[in-house]
N, C-alpha and C positions, 0 to 999 in steps of 0.2 A: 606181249610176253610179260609174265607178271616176275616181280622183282624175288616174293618170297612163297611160302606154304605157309599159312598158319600152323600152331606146332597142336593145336587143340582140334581142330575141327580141317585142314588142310586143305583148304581153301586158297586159290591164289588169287595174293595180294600186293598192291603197291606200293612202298614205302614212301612216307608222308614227309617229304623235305620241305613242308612252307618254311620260309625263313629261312631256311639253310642249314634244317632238325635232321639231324642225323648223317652225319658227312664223317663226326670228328671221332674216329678211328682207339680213342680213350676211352672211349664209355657206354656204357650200356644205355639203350635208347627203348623209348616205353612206346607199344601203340596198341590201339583195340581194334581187335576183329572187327569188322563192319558184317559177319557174317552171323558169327556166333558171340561176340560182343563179349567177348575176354579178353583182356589186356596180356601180351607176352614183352619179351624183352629181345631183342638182338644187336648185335654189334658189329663195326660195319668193317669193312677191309677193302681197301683200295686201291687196286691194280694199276697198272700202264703196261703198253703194248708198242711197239714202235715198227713202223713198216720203213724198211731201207729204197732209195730207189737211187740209182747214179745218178750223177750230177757232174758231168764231164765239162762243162764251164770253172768247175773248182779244180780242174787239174789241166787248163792249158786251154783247153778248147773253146771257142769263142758262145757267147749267151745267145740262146733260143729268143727269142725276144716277140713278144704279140702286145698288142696294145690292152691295155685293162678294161675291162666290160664297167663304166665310171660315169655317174650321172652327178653334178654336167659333166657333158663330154670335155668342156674346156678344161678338165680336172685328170682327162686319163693322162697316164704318164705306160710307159715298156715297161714289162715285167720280164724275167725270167722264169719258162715255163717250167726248168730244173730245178733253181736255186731259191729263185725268189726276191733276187736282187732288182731296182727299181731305178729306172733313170727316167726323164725327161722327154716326152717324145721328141724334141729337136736335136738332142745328142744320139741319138739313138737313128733320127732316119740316114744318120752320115756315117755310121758303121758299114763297114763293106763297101760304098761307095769307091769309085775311081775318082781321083783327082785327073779336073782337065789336062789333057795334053798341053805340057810347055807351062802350065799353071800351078798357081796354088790355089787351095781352095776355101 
């Protein structure tokens, strides 16, 4: 999917960020057709979108917990599959667990 339409010949085109050319929302930014080989001008505007999903660990409910996909593995640590919150996998495999009868643990 191309980012624009040349405004001369309409042609779609990519806008050329090497360096990080064309981001800054201030100013008019120059580029030439690669088609028809005339330089136009446009400006750029820059959105955000945000998708909601519960997260029932933030309000009481205890964390979903899987271990992190983590090379090395001696580096994975539990994440929350909700939230994103991050422990240790040693604190983490004593969640839930029962304390022995008569013991502590």
């Amino acid at each position: 999917m191309a980012d624009i339409n040349c405004p001369y010949c309409n042609a779609e085109l990519n806008i050329c960020h090497d360096d990080g050319y064309g981001y800054n929302e201030d100013d008019r930014h120059e580029q030439e057709c690669e088609y028809c080989e005339k330089t136009f001008v446009y400006t750029t505007f820059i959105s955000f979108s945000y998708t909601p999903s519960k997260a029932d660990c933030l309000n009481g409910a205890p964390h979903r917990l899987e271990k992190t996909k983590t090379w090395p593995e001696q580096f994975a640590r539990m994440a929350c599959l909700d939230c994103g919150h991050e422990e240790p996998i040693r604190a983490a495999a004593s969640i839930g667990r029962a304390s022995p009868a008569g013991g502590e643990r």
